[in-house]
N, C-alpha and C positions, 0 to 999 in steps of 0.2 A: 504494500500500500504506500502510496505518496506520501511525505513528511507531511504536508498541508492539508491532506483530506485525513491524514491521522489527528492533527490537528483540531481540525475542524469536528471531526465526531466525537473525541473524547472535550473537547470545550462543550460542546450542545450537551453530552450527558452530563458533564458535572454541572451546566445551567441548569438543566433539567429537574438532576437532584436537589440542587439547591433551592429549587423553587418549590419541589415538595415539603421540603424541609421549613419553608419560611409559611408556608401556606396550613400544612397540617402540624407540625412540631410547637406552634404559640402557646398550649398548655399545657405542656410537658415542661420537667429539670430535669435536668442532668447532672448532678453534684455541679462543678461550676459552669458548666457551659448550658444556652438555651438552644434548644435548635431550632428557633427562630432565627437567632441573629446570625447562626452559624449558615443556615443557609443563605442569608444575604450574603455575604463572605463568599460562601460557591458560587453562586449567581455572579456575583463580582470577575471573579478568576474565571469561571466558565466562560463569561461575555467575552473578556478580554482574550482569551485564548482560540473562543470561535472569533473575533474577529485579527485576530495576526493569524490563523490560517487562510480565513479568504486575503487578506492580504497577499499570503504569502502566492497563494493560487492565482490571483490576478498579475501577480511581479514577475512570477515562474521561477527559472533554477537561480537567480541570481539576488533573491532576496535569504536564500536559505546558505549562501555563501559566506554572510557576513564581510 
């Protein structure tokens, strides 16, 4: 699989999850963490990782060169 299309679908699942997590996890604890906020957090990193693989897919091989 393509760096950027690997990119791309592990970003969109951890969006995904994280939006489970912020949507159903509100009245739950977890000793210190909430999985509300944790899923905004994923949502976060998800977003920014599905969008540096379209990125990356739109640039082609010379974005993943560095």
């Amino acid at each position: 699989m393509a760096p950027a299309r690997k990119r791309l679908l592990t970003g969109s699942i951890t969006f995904v999850a994280g939006l489970a997590l912020w949507l159903f996890g509100s009245d739950e604890h977890v000793l210190v963490l909430t999985p509300s906020k944790l899923g905004v957090v994923l949502m976060i990193i998800g977003g920014a990782e599905t969008l540096y693989g379209a990125y990356t897919s739109v640039r082609g091989r010379d974005a993943t060169r560095g």
